[in-house]
C-alpha positions in Angstrom: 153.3 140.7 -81.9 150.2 138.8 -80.9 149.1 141.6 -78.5 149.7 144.2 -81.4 147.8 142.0 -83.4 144.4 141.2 -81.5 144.3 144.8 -80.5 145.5 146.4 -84.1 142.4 148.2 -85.0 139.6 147.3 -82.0 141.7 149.2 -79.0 143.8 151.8 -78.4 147.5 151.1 -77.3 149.8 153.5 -75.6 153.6 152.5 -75.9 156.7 154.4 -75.0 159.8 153.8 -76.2 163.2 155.6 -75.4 164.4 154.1 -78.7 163.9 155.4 -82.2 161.8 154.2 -84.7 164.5 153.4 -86.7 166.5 151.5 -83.5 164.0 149.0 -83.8 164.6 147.2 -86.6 168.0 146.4 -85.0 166.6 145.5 -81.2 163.7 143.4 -82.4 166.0 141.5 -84.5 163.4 139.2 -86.8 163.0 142.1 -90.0 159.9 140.5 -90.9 158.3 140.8 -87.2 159.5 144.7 -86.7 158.0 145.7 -90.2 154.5 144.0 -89.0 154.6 145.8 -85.7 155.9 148.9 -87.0 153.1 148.7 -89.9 150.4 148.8 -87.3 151.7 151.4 -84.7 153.0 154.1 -87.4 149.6 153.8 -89.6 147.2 155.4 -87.4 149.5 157.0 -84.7 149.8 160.0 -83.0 153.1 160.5 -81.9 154.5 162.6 -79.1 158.5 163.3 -78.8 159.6 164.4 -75.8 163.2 166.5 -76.0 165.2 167.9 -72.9 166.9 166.8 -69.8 166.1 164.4 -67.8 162.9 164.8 -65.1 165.3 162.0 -62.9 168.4 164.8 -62.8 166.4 168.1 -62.5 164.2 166.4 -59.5 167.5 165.1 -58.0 169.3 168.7 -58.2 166.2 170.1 -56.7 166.6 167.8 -53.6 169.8 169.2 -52.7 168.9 172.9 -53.0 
């Protein structure tokens, strides 16, 4: 949360997540601190989903063509 904090409108931050916005809640477990944090990364996002398979499974297939 600090890091969020001292960078929350002064820097950019990239962060990648396989989890869903709304897993969060749950993992971080402190409702208080996941609302602050997710307050600051979802107000002036730009969000990028990535769907499909897995780059790990098609690259290993390959391999063994």
């Amino acid at each position: 949360m600090e890091i969020i904090e001292d960078r929350h409108g002064k820097k950019s931050t990239t962060i990648t997540s396989q989890l869903a916005i709304e897993a969060w809640h749950e993992i971080i477990g402190e409702q208080t601190t996941a609302d602050a944090m997710l307050d600051r990364f979802l107000h002036t996002v730009h969000r990028s989903n990535i769907k499909g398979e897995s780059m790990r499974n098609e690259l290993k297939t390959k391999q063994y063509i």
